[in-house]
C-alpha positions as CSV (number, residue, x, y, z in Angstrom):
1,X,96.5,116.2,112.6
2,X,99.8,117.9,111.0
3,X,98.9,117.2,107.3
4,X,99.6,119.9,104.4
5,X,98.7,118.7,100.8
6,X,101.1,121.5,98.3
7,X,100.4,121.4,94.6
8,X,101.6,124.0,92.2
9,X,101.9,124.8,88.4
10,X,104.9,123.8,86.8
11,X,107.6,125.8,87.1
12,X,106.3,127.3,90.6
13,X,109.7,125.4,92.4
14,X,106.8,123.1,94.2
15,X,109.0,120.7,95.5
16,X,111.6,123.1,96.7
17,X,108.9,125.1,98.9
18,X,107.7,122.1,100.2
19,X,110.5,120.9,101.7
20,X,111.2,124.3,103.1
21,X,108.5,123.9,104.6
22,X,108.5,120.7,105.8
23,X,111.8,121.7,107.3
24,X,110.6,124.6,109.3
25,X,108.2,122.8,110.5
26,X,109.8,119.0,111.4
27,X,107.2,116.9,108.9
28,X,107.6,114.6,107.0
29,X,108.1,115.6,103.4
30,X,106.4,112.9,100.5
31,X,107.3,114.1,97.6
32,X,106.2,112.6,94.2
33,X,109.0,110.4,93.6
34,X,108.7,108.8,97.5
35,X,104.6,108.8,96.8
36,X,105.4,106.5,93.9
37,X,107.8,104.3,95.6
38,X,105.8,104.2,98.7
39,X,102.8,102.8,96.8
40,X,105.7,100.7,94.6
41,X,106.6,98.9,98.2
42,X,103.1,98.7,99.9
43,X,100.8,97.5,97.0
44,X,101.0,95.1,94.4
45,X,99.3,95.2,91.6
46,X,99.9,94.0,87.6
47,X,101.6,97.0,86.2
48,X,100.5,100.6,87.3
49,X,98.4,101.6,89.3
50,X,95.2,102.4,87.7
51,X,94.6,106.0,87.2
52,X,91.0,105.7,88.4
53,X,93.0,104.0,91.7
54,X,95.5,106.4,91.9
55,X,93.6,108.3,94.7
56,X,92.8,105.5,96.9
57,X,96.4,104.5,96.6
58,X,97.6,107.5,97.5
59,X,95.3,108.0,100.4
60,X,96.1,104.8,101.5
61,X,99.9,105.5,101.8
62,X,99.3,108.6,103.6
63,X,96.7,106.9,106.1
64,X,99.6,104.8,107.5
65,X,102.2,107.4,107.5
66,X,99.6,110.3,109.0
67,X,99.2,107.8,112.2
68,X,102.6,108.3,112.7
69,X,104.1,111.5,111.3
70,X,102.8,115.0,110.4
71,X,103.5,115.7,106.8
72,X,104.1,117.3,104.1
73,X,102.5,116.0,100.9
74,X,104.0,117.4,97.3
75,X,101.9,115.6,95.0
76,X,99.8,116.8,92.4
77,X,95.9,116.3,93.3
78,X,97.1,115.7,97.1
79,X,94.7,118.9,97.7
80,X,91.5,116.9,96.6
81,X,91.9,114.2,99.5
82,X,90.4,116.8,102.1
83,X,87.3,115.0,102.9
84,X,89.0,112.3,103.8
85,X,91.5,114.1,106.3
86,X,89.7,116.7,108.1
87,X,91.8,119.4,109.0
88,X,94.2,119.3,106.3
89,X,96.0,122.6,105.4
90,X,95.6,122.5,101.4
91,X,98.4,124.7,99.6
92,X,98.0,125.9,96.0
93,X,100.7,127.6,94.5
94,X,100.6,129.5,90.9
95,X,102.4,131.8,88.6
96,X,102.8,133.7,85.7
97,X,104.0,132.4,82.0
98,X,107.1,134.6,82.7
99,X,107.7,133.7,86.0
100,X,107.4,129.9,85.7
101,X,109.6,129.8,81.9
102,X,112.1,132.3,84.0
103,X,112.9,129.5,86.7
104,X,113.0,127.0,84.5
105,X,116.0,129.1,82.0
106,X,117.8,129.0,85.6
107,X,116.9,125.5,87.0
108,X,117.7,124.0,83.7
109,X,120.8,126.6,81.9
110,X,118.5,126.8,79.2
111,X,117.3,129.7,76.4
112,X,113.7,131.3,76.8
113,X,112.4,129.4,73.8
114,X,113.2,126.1,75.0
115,X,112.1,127.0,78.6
116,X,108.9,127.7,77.1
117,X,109.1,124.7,75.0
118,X,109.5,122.7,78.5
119,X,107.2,124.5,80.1
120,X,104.0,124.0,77.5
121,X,105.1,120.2,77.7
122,X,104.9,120.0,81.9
123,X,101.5,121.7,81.6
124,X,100.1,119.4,79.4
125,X,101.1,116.0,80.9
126,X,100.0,117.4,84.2
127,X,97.0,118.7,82.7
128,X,96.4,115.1,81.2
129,X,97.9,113.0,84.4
130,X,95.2,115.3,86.9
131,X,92.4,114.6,84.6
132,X,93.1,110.6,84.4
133,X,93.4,110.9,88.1
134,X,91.1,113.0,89.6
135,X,88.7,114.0,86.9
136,X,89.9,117.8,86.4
137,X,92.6,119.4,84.3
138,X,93.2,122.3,86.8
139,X,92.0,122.3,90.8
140,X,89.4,125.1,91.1
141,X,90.8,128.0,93.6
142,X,88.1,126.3,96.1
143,X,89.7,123.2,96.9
144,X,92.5,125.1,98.1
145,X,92.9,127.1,102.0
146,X,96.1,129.0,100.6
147,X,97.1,129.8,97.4
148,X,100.4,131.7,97.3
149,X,102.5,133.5,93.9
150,X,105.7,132.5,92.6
151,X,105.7,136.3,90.9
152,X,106.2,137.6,93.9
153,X,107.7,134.5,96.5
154,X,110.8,132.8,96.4
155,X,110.3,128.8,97.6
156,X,112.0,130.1,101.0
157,X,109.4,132.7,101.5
158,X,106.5,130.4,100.1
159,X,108.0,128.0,102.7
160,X,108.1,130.5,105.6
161,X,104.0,131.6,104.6
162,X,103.3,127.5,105.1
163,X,104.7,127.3,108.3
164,X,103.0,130.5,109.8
165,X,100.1,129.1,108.4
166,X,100.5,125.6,109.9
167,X,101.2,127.6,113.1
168,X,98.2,129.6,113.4
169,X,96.0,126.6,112.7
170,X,97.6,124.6,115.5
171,X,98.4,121.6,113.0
172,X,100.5,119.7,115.5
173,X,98.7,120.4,118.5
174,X,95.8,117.7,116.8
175,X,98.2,115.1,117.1
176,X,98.2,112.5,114.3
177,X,95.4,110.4,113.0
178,X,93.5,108.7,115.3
179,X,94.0,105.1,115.3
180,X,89.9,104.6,114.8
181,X,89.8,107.6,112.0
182,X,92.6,104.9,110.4
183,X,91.0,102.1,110.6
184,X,87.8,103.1,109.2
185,X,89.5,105.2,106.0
186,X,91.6,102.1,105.0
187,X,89.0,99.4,105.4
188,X,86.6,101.7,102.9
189,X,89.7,102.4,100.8
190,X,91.3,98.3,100.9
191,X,87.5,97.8,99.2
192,X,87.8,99.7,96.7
193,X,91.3,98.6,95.9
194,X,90.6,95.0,96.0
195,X,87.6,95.5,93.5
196,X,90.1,96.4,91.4
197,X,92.8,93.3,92.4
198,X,95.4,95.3,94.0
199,X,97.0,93.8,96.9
200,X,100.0,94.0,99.6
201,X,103.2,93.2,98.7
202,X,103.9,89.7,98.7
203,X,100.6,88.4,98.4
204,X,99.8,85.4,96.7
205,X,97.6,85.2,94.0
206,X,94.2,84.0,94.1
207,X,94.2,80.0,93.1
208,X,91.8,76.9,93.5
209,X,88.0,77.3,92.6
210,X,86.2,79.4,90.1
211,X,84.7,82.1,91.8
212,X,80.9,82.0,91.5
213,X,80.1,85.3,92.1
214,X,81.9,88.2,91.4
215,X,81.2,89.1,95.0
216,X,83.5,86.2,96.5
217,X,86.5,87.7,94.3
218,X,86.1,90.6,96.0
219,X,85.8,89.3,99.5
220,X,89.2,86.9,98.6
221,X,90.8,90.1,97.6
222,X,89.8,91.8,100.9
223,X,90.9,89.0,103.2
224,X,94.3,88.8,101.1
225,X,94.6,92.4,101.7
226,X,94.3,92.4,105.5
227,X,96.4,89.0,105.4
228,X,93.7,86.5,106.4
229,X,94.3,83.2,105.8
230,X,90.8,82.2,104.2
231,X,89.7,78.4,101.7
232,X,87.0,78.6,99.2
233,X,84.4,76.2,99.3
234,X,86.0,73.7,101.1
235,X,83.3,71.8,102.8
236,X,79.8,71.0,102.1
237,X,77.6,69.9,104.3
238,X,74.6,67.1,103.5
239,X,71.1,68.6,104.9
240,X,68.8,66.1,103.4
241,X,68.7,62.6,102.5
242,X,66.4,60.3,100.5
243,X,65.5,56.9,102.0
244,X,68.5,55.2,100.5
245,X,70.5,57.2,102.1
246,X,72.0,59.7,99.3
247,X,72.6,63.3,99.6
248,X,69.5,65.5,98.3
249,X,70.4,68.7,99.6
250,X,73.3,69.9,100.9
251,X,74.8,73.8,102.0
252,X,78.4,75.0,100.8
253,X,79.6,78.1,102.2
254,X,81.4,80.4,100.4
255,X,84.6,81.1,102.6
256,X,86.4,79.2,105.9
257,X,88.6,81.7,107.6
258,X,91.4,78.9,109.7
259,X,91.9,81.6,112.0
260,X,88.7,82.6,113.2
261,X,87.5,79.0,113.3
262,X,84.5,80.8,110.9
263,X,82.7,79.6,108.0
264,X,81.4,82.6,105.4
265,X,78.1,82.6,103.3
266,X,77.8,85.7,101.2
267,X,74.4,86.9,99.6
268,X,74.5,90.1,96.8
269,X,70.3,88.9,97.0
270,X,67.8,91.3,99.2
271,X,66.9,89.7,102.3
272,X,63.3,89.1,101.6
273,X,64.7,86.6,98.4
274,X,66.6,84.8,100.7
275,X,64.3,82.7,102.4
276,X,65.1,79.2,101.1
277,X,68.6,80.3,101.0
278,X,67.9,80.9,105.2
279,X,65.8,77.6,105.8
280,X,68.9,76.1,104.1
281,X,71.1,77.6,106.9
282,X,69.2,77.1,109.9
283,X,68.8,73.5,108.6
284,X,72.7,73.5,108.8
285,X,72.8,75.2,112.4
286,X,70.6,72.3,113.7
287,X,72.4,69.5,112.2
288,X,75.8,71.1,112.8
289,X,75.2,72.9,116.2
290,X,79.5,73.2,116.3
291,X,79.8,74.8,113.5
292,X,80.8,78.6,113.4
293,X,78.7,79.8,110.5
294,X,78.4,83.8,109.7
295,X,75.7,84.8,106.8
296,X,75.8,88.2,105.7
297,X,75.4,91.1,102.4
298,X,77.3,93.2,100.7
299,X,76.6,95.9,103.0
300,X,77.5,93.8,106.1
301,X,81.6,93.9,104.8
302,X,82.5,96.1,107.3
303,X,80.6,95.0,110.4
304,X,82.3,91.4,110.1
305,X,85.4,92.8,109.8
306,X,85.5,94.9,112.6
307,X,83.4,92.3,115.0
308,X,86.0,89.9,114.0
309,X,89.2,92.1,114.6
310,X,90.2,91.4,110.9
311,X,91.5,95.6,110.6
312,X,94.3,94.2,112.4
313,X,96.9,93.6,109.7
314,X,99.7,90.8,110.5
């Protein structure tokens, strides 16, 4: 998989080396501007993204655009999503005080005092912006394959370094990210996201019935994020009458998924406390033999997802 993360300090010309790179080699360059309005156009979500999101969001992005592209990633903390793409080539790229206040006296026409001015105010909001995000003011040296010097490299040679780097480790030759690999990385990161309410563009809000569980809100977010058209609680369904005829009992399942034809109980409870929960149901089953009725835990999320083909998004 052809994917190089590049972070640097500021005033290290970042962005310039990575698109040098991303030249050389024919990626994709996402810079931090495009990352933003990447995640601007495929989620939605009430204001910012969360900080404590801001890695799933950005992992999310790139897991569409890795199955297509190889890429070059110029975004601050970019490194720290290596266990979720194996095989990425992480960049690190650092400099002296002088070095870093020099380019920005020539990027920005200004005097040394106010380049150093600039610079102390760039390190802290990225300081502050990296700890929000990822938990750390600086990467340690670890996190990163390469680390390269602006003392002593120019963006075009810092560039050139990249690509013989990318080269010797065959980036391309990997192909992009395996449709599976996809699949499974964005249903464990669509999760996450949802606990926290954020959504595809143009998806409606969540209306109707008080959730009763703050399980079910997280399910309704999930099927809103993979566009499945789902009702909550619509039906319930008499199990026991008294001699008169009136109701006693009856079972009302969570969710019915239109599409699927599927009615869906969830349970947060341990399966040995379910058991009159499970009478109920195979009371239901008997009286109802037609009706498509799934039961499963917090832990079962993914299976029914992926038995039902609902990683497919419209």
């Amino acid at each position: 998989m052809g994917l190089i993360a590049i972070s640097g300090q500021p005033g290290c010309r970042t962005e310039q080396a990575a698109r040098i790179a991303a030249q050389k080699l024919n990626f994709e360059l996402i810079s931090e501007r495009r990352t933003a309005a990447l995640m601007a156009g495929e989620l939605e979500v009430s204001g910012q993204i969360p900080d404590k999101s801001y890695g799933d969001a950005l992992a999310f992005v790139l897991a569409g655009l890795a199955a297509r592209h190889h890429l070059v990633v110029c975004n601050c903390g970019a490194e720290t999503l290596g266990r979720r793409f194996p095989g990425m080539l992480r960049v690190g790229i650092a400099g002296s005080l002088a070095a870093r206040a020099g380019n920005l006296m020539l990027d920005h026409r200004i005097e040394r005092s106010r380049a150093l001015e600039l610079l102390a105010r760039l390190e802290s909001e990225a300081k502050k912006a990296r700890k929000r995000r990822f938990g750390r003011a600086r990467a340690p040296v670890d996190t990163f394959d390469l680390v390269l010097s602006a003392d002593t490299l120019d963006p075009e040679g810092i560039g050139g370094l990249i690509e013989q780097a990318a080269n010797a480790l065959r980036l391309k030759e990997g192909g992009f990210l395996p449709e599976a690999a996809q699949a499974q990385l964005e249903f464990q990161i669509r999760l996450r996201l949802a606990k926290h309410g954020i959504l595809p563009r143009g998806r409606a809000a969540i209306q109707g019935k008080p959730f009763g569980h703050p399980s079910e809100e997280i399910f309704a977010h999930l099927l809103n994020f993979y566009r499945i058209a789902w009702e909550h609680e619509p039906r319930s369904f008499p199990i026991e009458w008294d001699a008169g005829g009136r109701v006693l009992k009856s079972v009302t399942p969570d969710f019915f998924l239109p599409e699927f034809n599927l009615y869906v109980e969830l349970t947060t409870m341990k399966q040995s406390l379910v058991t009159k929960k499970n009478h109920k149901l195979r009371r239901l089953r008997e009286l109802y033999p037609d009706v498509n009725l799934q039961v499963f835990y917090h832990r079962d999320f993914e299976n029914l997802i992926f038995k039902y083909g609902l990683n497919q998004p419209a």
